[in-house]
C-alpha positions in Angstrom: 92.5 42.0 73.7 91.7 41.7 77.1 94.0 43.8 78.2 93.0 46.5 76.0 89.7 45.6 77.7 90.7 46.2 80.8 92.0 49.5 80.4 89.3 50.9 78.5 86.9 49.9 81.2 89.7 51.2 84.4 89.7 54.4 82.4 85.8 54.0 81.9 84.8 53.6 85.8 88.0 56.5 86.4 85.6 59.3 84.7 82.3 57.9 85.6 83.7 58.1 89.4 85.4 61.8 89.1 83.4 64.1 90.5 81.5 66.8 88.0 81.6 70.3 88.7 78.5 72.1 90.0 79.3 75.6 89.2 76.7 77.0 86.8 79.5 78.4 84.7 81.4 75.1 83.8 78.0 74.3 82.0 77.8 76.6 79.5 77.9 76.5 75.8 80.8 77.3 73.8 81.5 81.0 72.1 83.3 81.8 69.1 85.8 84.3 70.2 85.7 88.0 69.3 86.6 89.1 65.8 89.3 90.3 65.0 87.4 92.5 62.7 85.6 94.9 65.5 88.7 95.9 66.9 88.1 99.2 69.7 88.6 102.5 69.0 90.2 105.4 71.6 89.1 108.4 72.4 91.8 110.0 74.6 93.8 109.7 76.7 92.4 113.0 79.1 94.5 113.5 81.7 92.2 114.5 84.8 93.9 117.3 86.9 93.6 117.4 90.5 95.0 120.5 91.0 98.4 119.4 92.7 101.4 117.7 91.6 102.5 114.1 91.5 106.4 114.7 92.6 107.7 117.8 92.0 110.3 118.5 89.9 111.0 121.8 90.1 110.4 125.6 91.9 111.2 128.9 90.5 109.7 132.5 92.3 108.6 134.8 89.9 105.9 137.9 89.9 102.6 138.7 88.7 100.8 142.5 89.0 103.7 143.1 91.2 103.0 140.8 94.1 105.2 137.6 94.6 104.2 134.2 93.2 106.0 130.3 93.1 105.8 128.8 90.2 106.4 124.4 90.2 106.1 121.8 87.9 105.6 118.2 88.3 105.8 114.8 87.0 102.1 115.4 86.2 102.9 117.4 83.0 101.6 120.8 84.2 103.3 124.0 85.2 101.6 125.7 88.6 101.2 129.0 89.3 100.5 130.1 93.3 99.8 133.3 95.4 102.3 134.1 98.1 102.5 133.0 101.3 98.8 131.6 100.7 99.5 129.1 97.7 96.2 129.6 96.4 95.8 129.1 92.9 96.3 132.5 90.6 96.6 131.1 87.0 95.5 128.2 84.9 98.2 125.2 84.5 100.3 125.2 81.3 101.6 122.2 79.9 105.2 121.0 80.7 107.8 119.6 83.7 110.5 122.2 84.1 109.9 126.2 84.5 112.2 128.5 85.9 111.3 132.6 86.3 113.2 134.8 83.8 112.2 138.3 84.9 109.1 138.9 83.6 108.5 135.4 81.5 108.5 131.9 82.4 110.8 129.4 80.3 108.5 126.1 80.5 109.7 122.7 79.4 108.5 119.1 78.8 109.7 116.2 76.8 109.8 117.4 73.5 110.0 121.1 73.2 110.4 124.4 75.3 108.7 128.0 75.1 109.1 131.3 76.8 105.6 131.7 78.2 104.8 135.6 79.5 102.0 134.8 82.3 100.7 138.4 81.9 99.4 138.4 77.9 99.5 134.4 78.5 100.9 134.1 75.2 104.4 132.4 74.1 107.6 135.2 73.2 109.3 131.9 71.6 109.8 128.4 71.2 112.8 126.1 71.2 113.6 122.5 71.6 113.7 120.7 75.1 117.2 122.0 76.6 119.9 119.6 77.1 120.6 122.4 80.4 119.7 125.8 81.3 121.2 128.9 83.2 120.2 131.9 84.4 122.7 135.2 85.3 122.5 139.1 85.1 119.3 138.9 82.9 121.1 136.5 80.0 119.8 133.1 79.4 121.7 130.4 78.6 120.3 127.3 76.9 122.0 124.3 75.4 120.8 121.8 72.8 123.5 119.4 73.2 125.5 121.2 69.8 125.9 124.6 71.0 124.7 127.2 73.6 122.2 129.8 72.6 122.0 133.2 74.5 118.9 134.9 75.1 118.3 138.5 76.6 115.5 138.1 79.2 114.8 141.9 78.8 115.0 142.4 75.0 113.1 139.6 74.7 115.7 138.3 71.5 118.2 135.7 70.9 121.9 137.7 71.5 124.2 134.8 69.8 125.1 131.0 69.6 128.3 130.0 71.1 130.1 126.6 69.9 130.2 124.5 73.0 128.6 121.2 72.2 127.2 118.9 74.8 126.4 121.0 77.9 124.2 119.5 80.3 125.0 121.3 83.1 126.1 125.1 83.0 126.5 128.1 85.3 128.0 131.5 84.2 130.0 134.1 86.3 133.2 135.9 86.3 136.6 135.2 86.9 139.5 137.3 87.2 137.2 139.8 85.4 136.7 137.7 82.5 133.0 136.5 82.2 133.1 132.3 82.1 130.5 129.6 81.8 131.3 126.3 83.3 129.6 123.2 81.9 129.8 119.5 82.4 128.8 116.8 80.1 127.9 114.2 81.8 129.5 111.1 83.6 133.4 110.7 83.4 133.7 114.4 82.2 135.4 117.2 83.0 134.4 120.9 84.1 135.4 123.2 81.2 135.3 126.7 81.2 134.6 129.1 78.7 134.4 132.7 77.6 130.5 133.8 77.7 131.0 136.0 74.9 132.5 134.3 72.3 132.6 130.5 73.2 136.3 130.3 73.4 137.8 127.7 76.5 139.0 129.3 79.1 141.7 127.2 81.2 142.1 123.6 81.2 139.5 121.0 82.1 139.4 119.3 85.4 137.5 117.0 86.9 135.1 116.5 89.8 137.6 114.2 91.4 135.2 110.6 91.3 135.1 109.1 87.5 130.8 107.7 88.6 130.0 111.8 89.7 127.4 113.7 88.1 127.6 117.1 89.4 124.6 118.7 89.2 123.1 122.4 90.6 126.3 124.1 89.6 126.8 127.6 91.1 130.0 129.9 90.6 130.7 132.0 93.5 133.6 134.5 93.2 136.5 132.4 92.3 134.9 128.9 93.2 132.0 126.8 91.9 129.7 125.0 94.4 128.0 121.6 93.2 126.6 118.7 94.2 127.4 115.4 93.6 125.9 111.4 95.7 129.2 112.8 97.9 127.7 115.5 99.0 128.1 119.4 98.3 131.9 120.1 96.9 133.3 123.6 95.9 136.4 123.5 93.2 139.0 126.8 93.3 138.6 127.6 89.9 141.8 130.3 89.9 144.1 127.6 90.3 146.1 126.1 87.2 145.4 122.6 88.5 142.4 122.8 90.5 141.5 119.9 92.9 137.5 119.8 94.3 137.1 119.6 97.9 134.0 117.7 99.4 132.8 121.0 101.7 129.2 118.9 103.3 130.0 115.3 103.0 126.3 113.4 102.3 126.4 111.2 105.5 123.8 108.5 105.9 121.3 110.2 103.2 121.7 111.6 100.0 121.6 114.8 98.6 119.1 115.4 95.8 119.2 119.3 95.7 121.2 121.9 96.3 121.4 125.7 96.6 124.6 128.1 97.1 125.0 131.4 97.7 128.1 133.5 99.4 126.3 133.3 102.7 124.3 130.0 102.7 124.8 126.7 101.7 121.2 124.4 101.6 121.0 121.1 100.8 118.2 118.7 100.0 118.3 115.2 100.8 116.6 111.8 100.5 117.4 108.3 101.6 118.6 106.5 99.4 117.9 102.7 98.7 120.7 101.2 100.2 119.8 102.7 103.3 116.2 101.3 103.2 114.9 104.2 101.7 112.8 104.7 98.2 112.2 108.4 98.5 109.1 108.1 100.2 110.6 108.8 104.0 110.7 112.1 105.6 113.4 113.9 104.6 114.9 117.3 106.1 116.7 120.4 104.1 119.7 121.1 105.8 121.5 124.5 106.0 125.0 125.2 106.6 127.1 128.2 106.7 130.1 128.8 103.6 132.7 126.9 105.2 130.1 123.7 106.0 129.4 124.2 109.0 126.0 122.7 110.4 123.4 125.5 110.8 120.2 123.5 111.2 117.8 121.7 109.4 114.1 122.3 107.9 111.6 119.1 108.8 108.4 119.0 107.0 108.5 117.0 103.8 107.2 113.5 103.8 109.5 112.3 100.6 112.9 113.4 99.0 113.5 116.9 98.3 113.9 117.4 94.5 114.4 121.0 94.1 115.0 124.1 96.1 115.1 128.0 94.9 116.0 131.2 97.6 113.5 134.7 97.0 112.4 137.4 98.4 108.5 138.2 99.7 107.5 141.4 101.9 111.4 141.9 102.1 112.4 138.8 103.8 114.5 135.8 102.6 112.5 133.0 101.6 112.8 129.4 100.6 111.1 127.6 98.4 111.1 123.9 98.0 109.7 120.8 96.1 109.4 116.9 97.2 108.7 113.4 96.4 105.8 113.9 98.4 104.3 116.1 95.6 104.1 119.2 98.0 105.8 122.8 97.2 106.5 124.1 100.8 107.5 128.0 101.8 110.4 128.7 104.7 112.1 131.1 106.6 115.7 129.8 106.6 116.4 132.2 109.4 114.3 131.6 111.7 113.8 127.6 110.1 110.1 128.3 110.2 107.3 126.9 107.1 105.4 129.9 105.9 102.3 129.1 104.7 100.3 125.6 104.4 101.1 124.9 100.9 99.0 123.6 97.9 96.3 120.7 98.5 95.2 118.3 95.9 98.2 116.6 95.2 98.1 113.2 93.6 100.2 111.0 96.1 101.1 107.8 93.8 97.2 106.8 93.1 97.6 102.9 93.9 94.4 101.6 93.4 91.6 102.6 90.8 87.9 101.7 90.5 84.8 102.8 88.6 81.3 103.3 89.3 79.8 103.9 86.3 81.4 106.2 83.1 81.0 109.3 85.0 82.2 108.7 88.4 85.1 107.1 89.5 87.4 106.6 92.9 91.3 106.6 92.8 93.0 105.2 96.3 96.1 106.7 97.3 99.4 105.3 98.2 98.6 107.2 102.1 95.1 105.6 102.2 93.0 108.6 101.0 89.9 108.1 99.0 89.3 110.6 96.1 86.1 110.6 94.0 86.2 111.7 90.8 83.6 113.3 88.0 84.5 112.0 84.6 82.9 114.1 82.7 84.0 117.5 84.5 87.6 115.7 84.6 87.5 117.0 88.2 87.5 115.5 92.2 84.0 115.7 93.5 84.3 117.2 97.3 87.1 116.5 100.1 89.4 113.3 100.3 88.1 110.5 102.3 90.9 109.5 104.8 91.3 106.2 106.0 93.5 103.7 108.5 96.1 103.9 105.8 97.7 100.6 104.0 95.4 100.6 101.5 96.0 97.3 99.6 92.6 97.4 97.6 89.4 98.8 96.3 86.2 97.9 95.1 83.0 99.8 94.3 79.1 98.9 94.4 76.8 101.2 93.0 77.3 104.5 95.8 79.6 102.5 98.2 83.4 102.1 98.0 85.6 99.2 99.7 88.3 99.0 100.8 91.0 96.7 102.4 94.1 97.8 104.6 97.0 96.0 105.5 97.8 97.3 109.2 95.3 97.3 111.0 93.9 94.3 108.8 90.7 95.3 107.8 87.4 96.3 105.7 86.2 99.3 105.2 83.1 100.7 103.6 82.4 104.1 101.9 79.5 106.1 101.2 80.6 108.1 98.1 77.9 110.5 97.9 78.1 111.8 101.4 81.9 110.4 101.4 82.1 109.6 105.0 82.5 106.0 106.2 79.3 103.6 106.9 80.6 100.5 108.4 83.7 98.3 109.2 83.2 94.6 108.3 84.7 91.5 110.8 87.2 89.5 109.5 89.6 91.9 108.0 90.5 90.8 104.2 93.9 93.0 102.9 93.9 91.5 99.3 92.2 92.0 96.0 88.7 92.4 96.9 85.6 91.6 94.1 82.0 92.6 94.0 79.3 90.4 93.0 75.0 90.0 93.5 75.6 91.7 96.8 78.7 89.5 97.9 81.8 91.0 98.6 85.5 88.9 97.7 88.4 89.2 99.2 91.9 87.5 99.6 93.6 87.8 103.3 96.3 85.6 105.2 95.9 82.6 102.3 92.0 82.3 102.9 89.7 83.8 100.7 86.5 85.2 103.1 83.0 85.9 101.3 80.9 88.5 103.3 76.9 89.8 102.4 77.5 93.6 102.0 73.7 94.4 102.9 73.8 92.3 106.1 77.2 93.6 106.8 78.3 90.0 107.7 81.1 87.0 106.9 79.4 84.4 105.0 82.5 82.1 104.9 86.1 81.4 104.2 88.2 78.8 102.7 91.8 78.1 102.1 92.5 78.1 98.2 95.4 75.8 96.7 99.0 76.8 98.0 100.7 79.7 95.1 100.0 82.7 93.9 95.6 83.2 94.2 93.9 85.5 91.8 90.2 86.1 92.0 87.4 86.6 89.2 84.0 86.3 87.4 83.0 83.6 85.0 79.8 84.1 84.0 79.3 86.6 87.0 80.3 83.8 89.4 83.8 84.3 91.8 86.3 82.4 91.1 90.1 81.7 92.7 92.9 81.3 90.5 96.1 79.6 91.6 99.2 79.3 90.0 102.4 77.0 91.2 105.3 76.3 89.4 103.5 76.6 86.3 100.2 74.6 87.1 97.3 76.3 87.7 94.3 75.0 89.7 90.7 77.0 89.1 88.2 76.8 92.4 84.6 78.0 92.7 84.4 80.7 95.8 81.0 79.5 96.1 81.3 75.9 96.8 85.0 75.8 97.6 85.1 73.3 94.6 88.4 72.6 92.7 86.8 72.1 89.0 90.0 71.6 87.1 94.3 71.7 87.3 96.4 71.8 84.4 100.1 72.5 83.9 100.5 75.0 81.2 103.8 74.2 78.6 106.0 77.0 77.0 105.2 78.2 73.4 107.9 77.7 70.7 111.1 79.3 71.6 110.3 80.1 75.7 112.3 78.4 78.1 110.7 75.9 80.2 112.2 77.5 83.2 111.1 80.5 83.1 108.1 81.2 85.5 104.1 81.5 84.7 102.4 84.8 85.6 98.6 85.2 86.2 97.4 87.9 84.4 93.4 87.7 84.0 90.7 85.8 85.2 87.4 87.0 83.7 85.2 86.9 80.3 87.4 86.3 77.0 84.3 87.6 75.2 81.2 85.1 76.1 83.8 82.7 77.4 85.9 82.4 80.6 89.5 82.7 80.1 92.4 82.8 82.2 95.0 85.2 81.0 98.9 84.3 81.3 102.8 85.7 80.5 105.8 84.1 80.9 109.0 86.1 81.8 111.3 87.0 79.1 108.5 86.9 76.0 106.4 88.8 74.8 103.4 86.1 74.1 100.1 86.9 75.8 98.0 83.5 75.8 94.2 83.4 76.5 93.5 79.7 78.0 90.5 78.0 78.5 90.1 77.4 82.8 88.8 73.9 82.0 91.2 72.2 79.7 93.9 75.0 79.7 94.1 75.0 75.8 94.3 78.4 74.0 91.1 80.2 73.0 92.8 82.1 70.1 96.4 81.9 68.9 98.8 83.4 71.0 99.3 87.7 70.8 102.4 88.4 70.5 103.8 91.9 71.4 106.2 93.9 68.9 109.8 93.5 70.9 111.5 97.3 70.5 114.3 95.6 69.5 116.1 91.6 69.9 116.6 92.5 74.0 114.8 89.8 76.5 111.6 91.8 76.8 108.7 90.4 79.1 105.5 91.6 78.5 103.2 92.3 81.5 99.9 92.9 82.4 99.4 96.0 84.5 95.5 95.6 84.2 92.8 94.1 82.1 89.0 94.4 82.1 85.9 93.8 79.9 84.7 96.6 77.5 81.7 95.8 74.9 82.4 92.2 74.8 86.4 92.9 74.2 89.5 92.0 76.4 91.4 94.9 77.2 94.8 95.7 78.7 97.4 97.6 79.3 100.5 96.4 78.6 104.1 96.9 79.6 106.9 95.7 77.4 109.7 95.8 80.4 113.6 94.9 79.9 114.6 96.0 83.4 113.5 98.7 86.1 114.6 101.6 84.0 113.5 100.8 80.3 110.1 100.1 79.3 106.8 100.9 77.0 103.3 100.7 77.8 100.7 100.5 75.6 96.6 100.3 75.8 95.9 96.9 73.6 92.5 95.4 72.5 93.4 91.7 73.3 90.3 90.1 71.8 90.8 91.8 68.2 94.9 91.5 68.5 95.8 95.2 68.3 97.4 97.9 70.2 94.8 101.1 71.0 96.8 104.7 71.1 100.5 105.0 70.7 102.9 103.5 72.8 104.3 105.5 76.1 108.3 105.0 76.7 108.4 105.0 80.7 110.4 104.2 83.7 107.6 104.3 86.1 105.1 101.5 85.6 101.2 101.5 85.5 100.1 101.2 89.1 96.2 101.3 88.6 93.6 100.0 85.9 89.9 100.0 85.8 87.3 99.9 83.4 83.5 99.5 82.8 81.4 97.4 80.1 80.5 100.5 78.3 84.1 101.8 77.2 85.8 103.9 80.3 89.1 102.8 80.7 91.0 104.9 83.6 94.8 104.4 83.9 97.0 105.6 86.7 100.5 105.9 85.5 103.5 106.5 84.5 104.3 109.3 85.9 101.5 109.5 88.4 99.0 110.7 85.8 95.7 109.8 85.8 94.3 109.3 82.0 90.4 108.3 81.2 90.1 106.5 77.5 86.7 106.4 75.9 86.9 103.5 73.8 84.1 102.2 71.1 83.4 99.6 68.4 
């Protein structure tokens, strides 16, 4: 008994002596958590056009009233139409991410289906599903669907005939020994085959591209030889011989080849660097010409990012080029005289890093150079020019009419007026982090402190350092907050008073490994409640915990798995709308497969369909009143409207 005694009272005089948390928010009363019942409703998604491309995927010439006009498409979903050497905008965007210029129409392509699309009566000749591959020679289109190849006469406007030659992905047509022959290739570790355009029949024997992990693309048939492109370089194959063996004409080098052109006087090809070089397609990357037998002819700088897809034409009776990029530009050049023509289309949407929301009309999207871009919801249009910064941008925040921003190199913070959108001031300290807006106080996260700074005085208030791990910041109750996580304890701090107010370790659920590591994905309002949002890698269970005790606030969401892989599910934003939790979600199995998904976390459920995608959601922002914006996959910008 007495020592019972003596432990009640040791653990007695323990709690009476622990110190009690100030913060305002640590007070308040419990919540019942949302119901389940009231889940959101969508309204969307819009997808808000800039008038440019994210990258572009590819650039056809074509005509309109008889003067000269380049037609792109890009990863935006929209098919451009521009003047000549001016690139002004002379038609409204159409739908789709391939087009190519068949004489007088336009064959435009996206995910699901394809159309011939005449730009003159702006009405479609005929539709077809999305083309496994496509080629174009003396006026005959050929299209493939993966179980045949279907002919179409550009000027009769009608199908011709369907020839049996199953899984073509890559084709071109021309004429051997006066026999007319498409060449196709099927994919990695196949063969070239050849075949008679007319009736279907093969032509020859197979042979192969010489390197079993080669995927020839851009194929070209020049006389007796076809000219492709492979991660080589560009190659040209004899196809007149009865065994022919490729020969690697323009080896790649340092850089990679991404396009390619060939004709019986020029050879051009496109590069970019390629990841094992250091290079993610976002370096400056040249076209390089070469003469038939490879020889170096010179090169054409300009693009900021890899060059995705070239085309040769003709305007006011000179040879032209026409190119596309990474960098979301479509560029016009002289190859002669390696000159640009031309400035090129503006209002590209270069990789839109950073999102953030005024109000449900106006919004600002940050892009991966630095530049500011205001938007007007409602119009689904930018409001004036881009606001250009130091570049680095590594966050934004808005208050009422002014934008924030931090930036990595110089280190540094930057304030915007957004209705005159030049800049007002640049604040001491320099924060390059997350950066959160409260009663006048401006957050931010730089070099493991976390600074506080009074945006009407334009001063620092203070700075702390927060626990060692990963720091997220947030509002409880409208109060900031720092989050840390470290090897799977998190510690919760009150930016105000610099006050630790609780640590907890957090165990896996049923059936997740206790190795695998936490991830921070939300600290805000779980309706009138704080919460601290978390994932573990390889599951798919989204917990909401309380920052006090770290217990769950509601069972555990689990996402749908696709199938029995090792998904993880991932947070690539959350925010607050009418008293909800709301996120979007990506289900990820590696780099290259994943779905994303808009879900209403409070009520359980997924909002809108799911989006297969290998790019990830790179932006998120919403406001209390039901605007969600999204930037991603893609490089699409989407606004929700979502209501009880």
């Amino acid at each position: 008994m007495a020592l019972i005694w003596l432990l009640v009272s040791a653990c007695t005089s323990t709690q009476a002596d622990a110190p009690t948390p100030s913060s305002s928010w640590t007070s308040a009363k419990p919540c019942p958590s949302p119901s389940a019942a009231t889940a959101l409703k969508a309204e969307g998604p819009r997808l808000l056009d800039s008038g440019g491309h994210g990258d572009v995927l590819t650039v056809s010439f074509g005509s309109l009233g008889g003067e000269p006009i380049a037609i792109s498409a890009g990863a935006e979903g929209k098919v451009r139409f521009w003047s000549l050497p001016g690139f002004q905008p002379v038609l409204e965007p159409v739908a789709g991410t391939s087009a190519l210029w068949l004489g007088r129409d336009v064959l435009v392509s996206g995910d699901k289906r394809a159309s011939v699309w005449n730009p003159g009566t702006r009405r479609v000749v005929t539709r077809l599903p999305a083309p496994k591959g496509v080629t174009l020679h003396d006026g005959l289109l050929y299209v493939s669907d993966g179980e045949r190849v279907r002919v179409w006469d550009t000027r009769a406007r009608t199908w011709r005939r369907s020839l049996p030659i199953r899984r073509a992905e890559e084709m071109a047509a021309g004429t051997l020994r006066g026999q007319d022959i498409l060449v196709t290739h099927a994919g990695l570790e196949e063969p070239f085959r050849l075949y008679d355009r007319h009736t279907g029949r093969p032509v020859g024997k197979p042979f192969y591209s010489g390197d079993e992990f080669a995927d020839p693309d851009d194929l070209v048939v020049i006389g007796d030889t076809l000219h492709y492109r492979t991660y080589e370089g560009l190659h040209v194959a004899d196809l007149t011989a009865a065994k022919p063996r490729p020969s690697l004409l323009v080896p790649a080098g340092e850089t990679r080849f991404r396009a390619a052109l060939a004709t019986s006087d020029l050879l051009i090809g496109g590069r970019r660097v390629p990841e094992e070089q250091g290079g993610d397609g976002s370096l400056a990357s040249p076209i390089e010409l070469f003469s038939p037998t490879g020889k170096p002819l010179g090169s054409l700088q300009g693009h900021d990012a890899g060059i995705t897809s070239l085309a040769l034409g003709t305007v006011d009776g000179t040879r032209v080029l026409l190119s596309g990029s990474e960098d979301n530009t479509v560029r016009l050049w002289d190859p002669a005289t390696r000159r640009r023509l031309g400035s090129g289309p503006a209002g590209a949407i270069d990789g839109v890093d950073h999102l953030a929301l005024a109000d449900d009309r106006l919004a600002v999207a940050a892009e991966e150079n630095g530049a500011l871009q205001v938007w007007d919801l409602a119009e689904g249009k930018p409001v004036g020019a881009r606001m250009t910064g130091p570049g680095s941008l590594t966050s934004l925040a808005v208050a009422g009419s002014v934008a924030v921003t931090g930036h990595y190199d110089p280190p540094s913070v930057h304030l915007w007026d957004l209705n005159t959108r030049k800049p007002l001031a640049a604040l001491p300290g320099g924060a390059v982090g997350p950066l959160l807006v409260t009663g006048g106080r401006l957050v931010g996260l730089a070099d493991r402190r976390i600074h506080t700074w009074d945006l009407t005085a334009r001063r620092p208030l203070g700075t702390f350092a927060p626990p060692p791990g990963t720091t997220r910041l947030g509002l409880f109750h409208g109060e900031p907050v720092a989050v840390t996580l470290k090897d799977n304890t998190i510690s919760v701090r009150d930016v105000t008073t610099h006050e630790q107010v609780s640590t907890f370790a957090v165990p896996p659920l049923v059936g997740e490994r206790s190795d695998s590591p936490l991830a921070l994905g939300h600290a805000g309002m779980y309706g009138c409640a704080p919460a601290i949002v978390v994932t573990r890698l390889e599951s798919t269970a989204i917990r909401v915990l309380d920052p006090m005790t770290g217990r769950d606030l509601a069972p555990p969401l689990t996402v749908p798995r696709p199938d029995e892989s090792l998904w993880t599910a991932v947070l690539d934003g959350t925010g607050e709308v009418a008293g909800h939790l709301v996120a979007q979600v990506t289900l990820q199995l590696d780099d290259i497969v994943q779905h994303s998904q808009l879900w209403d976390l409070s009520a359980g459920r997924p909002i809108g369909p799911s989006q297969p995608t290998t790019r990830r959601i790179t932006a998120f922002a919403t406001t209390p009143t039901g605007t969600v914006l999204v930037s991603g996959p893609d490089e699409k910008l989407q606004a929700w409207r979502l209501t009880p």
